[in-house]
N, C-alpha and C positions, 0 to 999 in steps of 0.2 A: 257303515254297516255295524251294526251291534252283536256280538260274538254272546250265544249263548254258553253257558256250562250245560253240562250235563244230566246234573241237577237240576236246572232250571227246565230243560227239554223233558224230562222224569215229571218233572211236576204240572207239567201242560199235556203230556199225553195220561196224564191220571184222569182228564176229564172225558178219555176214551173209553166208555166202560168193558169191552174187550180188552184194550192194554192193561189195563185195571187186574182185572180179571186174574190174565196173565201172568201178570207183574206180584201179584198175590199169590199165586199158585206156588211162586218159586221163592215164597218165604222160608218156609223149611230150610229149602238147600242156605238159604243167604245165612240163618241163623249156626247151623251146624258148620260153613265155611269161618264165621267169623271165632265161634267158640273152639274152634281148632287153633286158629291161629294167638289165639289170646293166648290161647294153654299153652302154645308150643312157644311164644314170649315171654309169658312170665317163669317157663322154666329154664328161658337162658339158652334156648337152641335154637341154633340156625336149620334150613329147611333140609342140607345138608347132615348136621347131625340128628335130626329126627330119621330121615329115610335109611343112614346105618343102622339108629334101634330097629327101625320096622321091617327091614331086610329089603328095600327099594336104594332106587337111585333119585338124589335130587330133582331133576326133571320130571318124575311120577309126582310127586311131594308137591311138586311147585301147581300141575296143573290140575291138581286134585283143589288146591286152596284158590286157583282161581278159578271154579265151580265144575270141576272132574268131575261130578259126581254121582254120574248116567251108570258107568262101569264100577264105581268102587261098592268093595262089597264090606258086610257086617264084617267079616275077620279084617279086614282092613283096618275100619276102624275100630275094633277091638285093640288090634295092636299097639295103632296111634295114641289110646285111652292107656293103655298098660305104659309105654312106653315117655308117655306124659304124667303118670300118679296123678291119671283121674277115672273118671267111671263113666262108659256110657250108657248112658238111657235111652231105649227106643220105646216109645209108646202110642197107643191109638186112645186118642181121647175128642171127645164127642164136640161138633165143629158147628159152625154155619150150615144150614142146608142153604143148596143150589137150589135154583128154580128150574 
């Protein structure tokens, strides 16, 4: 029996165009999880010492970067941007129309 990855099962349901769909929807969040964590690498902090700057505890920290991010809110990430010497940008900018 042949063991798929992950990846490999991602890229066989991409021919589901609902999983698609879906799977699209939730780019935003994937982009702002991974641009958190880049920021909070290359400044040398652990999840731990980010959530002391932001006034959280590690386990907030952690489950925010594995896609928290139904309940966090703008001053959240305000913080995380302060806290990181970076800047965030939230903007609405004109998309794919849906059918």
């Amino acid at each position: 029996m042949k063991h798929k990855t992950l990846r490999n099962y991602v890229d066989e349901q991409m021919n589901n165009p609902e999983f698609k769909e879906e799977w699209d929807a939730l780019d935003p969040e994937f982009q702002l999880i991974e641009s958190i964590i880049k920021a909070r690498e290359k400044a040398g902090l652990t999840q731990a010492e980010l959530a002391l700057k932001i006034g959280t505890k590690q386990p907030a920290l952690s489950r925010l970067e594995r896609g928290g991010f139904k309940t966090a809110t703008v001053d959240t990430l305000k913080k995380i941007a302060h806290a990181l010497n970076t800047e965030l940008i939230i903007k609405f900018q004109p998309g794919e129309k849906k059918a």
